[in-house]
N, C-alpha and C positions, 0 to 999 in steps of 0.2 A: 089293782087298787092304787089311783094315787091320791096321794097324804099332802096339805098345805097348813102347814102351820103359821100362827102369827101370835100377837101378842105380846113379843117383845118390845125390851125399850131400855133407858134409862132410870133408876132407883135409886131415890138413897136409904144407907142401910135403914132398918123397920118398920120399912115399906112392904107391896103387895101389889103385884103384877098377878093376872089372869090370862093365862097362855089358853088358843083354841085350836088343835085338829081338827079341818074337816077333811074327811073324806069323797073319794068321787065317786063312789059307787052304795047303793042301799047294801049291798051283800059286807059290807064292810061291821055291819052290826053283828057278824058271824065271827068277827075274829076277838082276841084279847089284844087290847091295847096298852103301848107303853110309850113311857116318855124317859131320855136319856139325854145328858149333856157331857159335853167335851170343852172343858177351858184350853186355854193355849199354853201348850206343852206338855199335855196330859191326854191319859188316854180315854176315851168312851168311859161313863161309867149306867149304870144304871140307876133311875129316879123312884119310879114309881109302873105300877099294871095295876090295868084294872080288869075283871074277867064280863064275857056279854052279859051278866046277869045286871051289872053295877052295884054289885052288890060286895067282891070276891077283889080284896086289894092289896096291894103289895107295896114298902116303901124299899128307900132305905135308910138305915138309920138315921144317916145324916142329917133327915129331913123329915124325920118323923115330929108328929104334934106341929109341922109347919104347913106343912104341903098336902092339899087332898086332890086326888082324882078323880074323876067323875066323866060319866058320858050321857049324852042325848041320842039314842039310837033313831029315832026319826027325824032328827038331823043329820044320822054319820059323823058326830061332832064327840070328842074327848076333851075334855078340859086340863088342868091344871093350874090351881087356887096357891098361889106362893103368896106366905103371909110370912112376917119379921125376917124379910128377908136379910143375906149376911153378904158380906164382900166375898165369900168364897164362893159362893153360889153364881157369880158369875161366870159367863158359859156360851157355848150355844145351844140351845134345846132342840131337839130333835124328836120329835113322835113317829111310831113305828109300828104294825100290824105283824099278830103270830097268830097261824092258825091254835084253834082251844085244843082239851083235852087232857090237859098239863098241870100241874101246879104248883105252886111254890118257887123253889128258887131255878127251876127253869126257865121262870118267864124275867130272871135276871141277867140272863145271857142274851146279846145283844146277837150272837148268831143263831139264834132261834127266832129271829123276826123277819120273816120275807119281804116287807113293802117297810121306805122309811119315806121320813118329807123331808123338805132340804132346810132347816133348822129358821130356828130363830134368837136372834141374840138378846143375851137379857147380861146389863152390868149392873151390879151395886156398885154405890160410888160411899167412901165413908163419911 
């Protein structure tokens, strides 16, 4: 499975960027999807999962009541809806595939995801 994320760009704070993974393959509707970002000098952290149903979601707090995820399975397509965003949220974004079966704060672990994409940069500017 490969992952290309886009979406990124430039913001200033209480803004709203719409990040999109697609997918290369239809089997990619079988896995649970997440999104993770990395600023500079810090490490990986976890965003948000979503589970194949699109129903089954997961934040963190950081970014709860900001950020929704969502997927288009007959695209192979994840989303991520960043609304008021903050200068700390800049980052590089990365989405990533974990096989299902799991729940909760498993799908927070960034070693539990087999395929990533190669990120996309997203800065708030103040």
């Amino acid at each position: 499975v490969q992952l290309q994320a886009s979406g990124g760009g430039l913001v200033q704070a209480g803004g709203s960027l719409r990040l999109s993974c697609v997918a290369s393959v239809r089997t990619a509707s079988s896995y649970v999807m997440g999104w993770f970002r990395q600023a500079p000098g810090k490490e990986r952290e976890f965003v948000a999962a979503i589970h194949l149903n699109g129903i089954n979601t997961y934040y963190a707090d950081s970014v709860k009541g900001r950020f929704t995820i969502s997927r288009d399975n007959a695209k192979n397509t994840v989303y991520l809806q960043m609304n008021s965003l903050k200068p700390e949220d800049t980052a590089v974004y990365y989405c990533a595939a974990s096989p299902p079966g799991y729940s909760g704060s498993y799908y927070y672990q960034g070693g539990k995801y087999d395929y990533w994409g190669q990120g996309t940069q997203v800065t708030v500017s103040n």
